[in-house]
C-alpha positions, 0 to 999 in steps of 0.5 A, spaced: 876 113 274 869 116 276 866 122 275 864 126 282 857 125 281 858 118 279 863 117 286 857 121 289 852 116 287 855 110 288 857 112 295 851 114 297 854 121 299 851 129 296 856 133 292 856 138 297 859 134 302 865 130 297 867 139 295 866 139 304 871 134 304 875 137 299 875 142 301 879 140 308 883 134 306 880 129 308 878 126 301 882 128 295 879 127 289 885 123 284 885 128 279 882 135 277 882 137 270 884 144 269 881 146 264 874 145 266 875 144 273 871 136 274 873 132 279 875 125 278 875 119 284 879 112 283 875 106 283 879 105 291 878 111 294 870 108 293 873 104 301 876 110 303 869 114 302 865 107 305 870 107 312 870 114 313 862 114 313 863 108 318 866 113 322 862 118 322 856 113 324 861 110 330 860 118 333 868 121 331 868 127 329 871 130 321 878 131 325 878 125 329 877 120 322 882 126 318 888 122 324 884 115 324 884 114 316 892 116 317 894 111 323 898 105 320 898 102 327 894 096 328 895 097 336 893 104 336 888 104 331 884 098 335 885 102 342 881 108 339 875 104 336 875 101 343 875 108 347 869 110 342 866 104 343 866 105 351 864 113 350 857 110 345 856 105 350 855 110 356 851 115 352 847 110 351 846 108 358 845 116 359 839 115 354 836 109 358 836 113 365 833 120 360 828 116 358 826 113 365 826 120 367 822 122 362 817 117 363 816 119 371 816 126 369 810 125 364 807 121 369 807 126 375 805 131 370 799 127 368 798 127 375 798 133 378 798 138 372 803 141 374 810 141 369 815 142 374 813 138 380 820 135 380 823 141 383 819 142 388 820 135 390 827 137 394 827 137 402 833 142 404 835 141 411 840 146 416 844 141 419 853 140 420 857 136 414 860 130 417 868 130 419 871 127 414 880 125 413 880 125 405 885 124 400 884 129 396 886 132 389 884 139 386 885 140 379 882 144 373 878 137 370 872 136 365 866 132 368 870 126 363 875 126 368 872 125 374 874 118 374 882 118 372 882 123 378 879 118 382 883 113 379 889 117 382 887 117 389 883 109 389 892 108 387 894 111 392 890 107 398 894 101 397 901 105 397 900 109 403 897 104 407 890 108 408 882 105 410 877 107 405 871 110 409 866 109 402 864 116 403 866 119 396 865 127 394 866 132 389 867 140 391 866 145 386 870 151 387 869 155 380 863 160 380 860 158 374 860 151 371 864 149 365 864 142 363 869 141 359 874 145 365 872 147 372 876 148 378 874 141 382 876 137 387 875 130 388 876 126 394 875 120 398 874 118 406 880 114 410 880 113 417 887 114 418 887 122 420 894 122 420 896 119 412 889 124 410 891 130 406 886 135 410 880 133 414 874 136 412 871 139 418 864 138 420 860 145 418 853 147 418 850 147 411 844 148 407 843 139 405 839 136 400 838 129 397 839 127 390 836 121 387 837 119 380 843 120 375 847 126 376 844 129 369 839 132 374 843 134 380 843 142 377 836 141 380 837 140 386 843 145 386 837 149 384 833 148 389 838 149 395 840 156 392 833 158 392 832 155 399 838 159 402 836 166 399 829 166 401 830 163 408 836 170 410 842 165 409 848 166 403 853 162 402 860 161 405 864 156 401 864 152 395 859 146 395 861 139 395 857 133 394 858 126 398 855 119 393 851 116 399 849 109 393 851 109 386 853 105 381 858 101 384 853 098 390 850 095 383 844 099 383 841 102 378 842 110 376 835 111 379 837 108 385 843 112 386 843 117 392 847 124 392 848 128 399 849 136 396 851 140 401 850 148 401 855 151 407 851 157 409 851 163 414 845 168 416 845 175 412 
């Protein structure tokens, strides 16, 4: 048995976090003396304290390792280290494209002097959405979830006998943004009207375009909405965005292109 300062050192881990740990039940000393309240580790529980700091590295949260440490089921156990492999792997792809970001803002800065020059760089334009016959699903969805909607509408393709357009889109219907559930919906273009869930008429817009990843597409957003009040326009419906090139055309996130529509009409 070890002492938990003993425990502490050999795991490299403070006290205060083996209490914390205690505290939660996530890892219970062996033994604690009653009458001076020292707590006790078996020499086992070492590999018990080396996985769950391994899945802290891996990104799981304290409650996430609290049911991973539990599961006797190799299958499902695999399953969750490959789901957190592939979320790692876009937040990596994610700082490869922040960092691009970066670099060009330091650069145009650098040049110009003026440190928000990128929300300035937006075209906006009046002009008619496209018509478009979608197949379309509205739902409360996080941003994490825009490709399982996705998914739903791309199966449907094949069972309903439907062409894809290519021109794919989001609308957001939700007054203020919440990433983790907004009232969204997402759609695809067919060219079969009649085998579409709604036809979008063409309507007249405040329009920009977006290049880049979407972590900055608030910017564009931004300036759409500072373009309609200065101009006498208000907004009449809820905005969408059509993905004109994006990573499934193989380019790479600052070769991604975003059409934002506003629809708007005269104050």
């Amino acid at each position: 048995m070890l002492q938990i300062g003993e425990f502490s050192r050999v795991c490299q881990v403070s006290i205060k976090t083996l209490h914390h740990y205690d505290k939660i039940g996530l890892l219970v000393p062996a033994e604690v003396d009653r009458f001076t309240g020292y707590r006790y580790y078996r020499t086992e529980q070492i590999d018990t304290m080396n996985y769950i700091q391994r899945l802290k590295r891996y990104g799981f949260s304290l409650e996430e390792i609290q049911h991973l440490i539990t599961i006797s089921d190799n299958k499902e156990l695999a399953g969750a280290l490959r789901r957190q492999k592939e979320k790692l792997r876009r937040e990596q792809q994610e700082m490869a494209i922040i960092l691009n970001e970066l670099q060009a803002h330091i650069s145009v800065f650098e040049r110009t002097g003026d440190i928000m020059t990128y929300q300035k760089s937006y075209r906006i334009e009046v002009k008619n959405s496209p018509a478009m016959n979608v197949l379309a699903k509205r739902a409360m969805m996080g941003v994490d979830e825009f490709g399982k909607y996705y998914g739903m509408l791309f199966e449907r393709v094949p069972k309903e006998h439907v062409t894809p357009t290519g021109l794919n889109g989001t609308r957001y219907y939700d007054k203020e943004f919440n990433r983790e559930s907004s009232d969204v919906e997402v759609f695809i273009g067919v060219k079969e009207k009649e085998k579409s869930d709604a036809v979008m008429e063409p309507c007249e817009c405040a329009m920009t375009v977006h290049h880049g990843g979407y972590s900055t597409i608030s910017e564009a957003y931004g300036a759409i909405v500072s373009w309609i009040i200065e101009n006498g326009y208000e907004i009449a419906e809820a905005p969408f965005e059509l993905y004109i090139k994006t990573q499934f055309d193989s380019l790479s996130p600052e070769d991604w292109e975003t059409e934002v529509y506003f629809p708007i009409r005269k104050k």
